[in-house]
N, C-alpha and C positions, 0 to 999 in steps of 0.2 A: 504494500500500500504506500504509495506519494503521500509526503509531507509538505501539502499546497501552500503557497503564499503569494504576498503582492509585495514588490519593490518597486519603492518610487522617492523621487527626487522633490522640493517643494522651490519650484519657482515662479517669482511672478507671484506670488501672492495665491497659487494653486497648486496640486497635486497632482502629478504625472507619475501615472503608474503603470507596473504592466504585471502579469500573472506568471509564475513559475512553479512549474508542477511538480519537479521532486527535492528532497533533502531541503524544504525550507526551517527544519529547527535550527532554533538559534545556535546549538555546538558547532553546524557545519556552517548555513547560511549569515549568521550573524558574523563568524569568527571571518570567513571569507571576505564578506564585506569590509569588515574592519582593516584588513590587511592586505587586499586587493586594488580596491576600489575607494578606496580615501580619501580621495579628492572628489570636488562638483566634475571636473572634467572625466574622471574614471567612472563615477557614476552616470552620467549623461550618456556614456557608452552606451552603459547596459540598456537602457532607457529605449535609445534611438533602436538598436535592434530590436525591440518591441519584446512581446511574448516569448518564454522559453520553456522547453522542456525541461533542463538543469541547465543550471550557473556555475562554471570553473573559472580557473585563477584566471584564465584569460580569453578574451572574445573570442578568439579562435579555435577553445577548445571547449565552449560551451555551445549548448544544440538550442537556437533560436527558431520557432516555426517559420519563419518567413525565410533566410536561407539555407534552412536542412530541408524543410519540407517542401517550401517552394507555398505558402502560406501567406496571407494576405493580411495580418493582425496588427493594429494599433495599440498602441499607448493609447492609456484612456485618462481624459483630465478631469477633474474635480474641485469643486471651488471652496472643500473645507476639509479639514481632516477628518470630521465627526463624517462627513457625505461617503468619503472611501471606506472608512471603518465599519459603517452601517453596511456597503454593498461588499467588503471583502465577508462579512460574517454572513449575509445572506447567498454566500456563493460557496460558502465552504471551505473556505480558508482556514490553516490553523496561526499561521503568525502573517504579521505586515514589518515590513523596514523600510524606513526612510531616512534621508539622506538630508540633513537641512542646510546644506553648505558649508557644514564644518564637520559633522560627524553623524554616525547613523545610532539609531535608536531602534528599537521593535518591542511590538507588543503582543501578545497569544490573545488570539482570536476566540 
């Protein structure tokens, strides 16, 4: 069983985010984040490839639907953190991370 999650970056005064299907507990997904993805510009990566199946140390070795599958998925934007947290827990989510231009944070869904 997948450990679902949403990662998103807060800019603009919104939330961009996108959906990740496996390994999103905080020991793998959070620590990766932390150590990977550190920066606004390291996070905006993850971001711009949209939707993923998993997330590794680096864009190239993590499976994005759009070019592994050949998939058509957006970032989805949101104009409050309450608006994403509400749609990650009615979609099944077990954690969300964001990124607020200094460092990432997550909460269990």
């Amino acid at each position: 069983m997948s450990t679902r999650s949403s990662i998103a970056i807060l800019e603009d005064n919104q939330i961009k985010s996108i959906y990740c299907h496996s390994d999103g507990y905080p020991s793998y997904m959070g620590e990766l984040l932390k150590s990977a993805y550190a920066t606004i510009d390291r996070a905006k990566e993850i971001i711009a490839q949209h939707d993923c199946s998993f997330l590794a140390s680096t864009i190239e070795e993590s499976r994005f639907y759009n070019s592994w599958r050949g998939e058509n998925t957006q970032a989805a934007v949101w104009s409050s953190k309450a608006e994403w947290i509400d749609w990650a827990g009615n979609a099944g989510l077990e954690f969300v991370y964001l990124f607020d231009g200094s460092e990432w944070t997550w909460e269990a869904i």
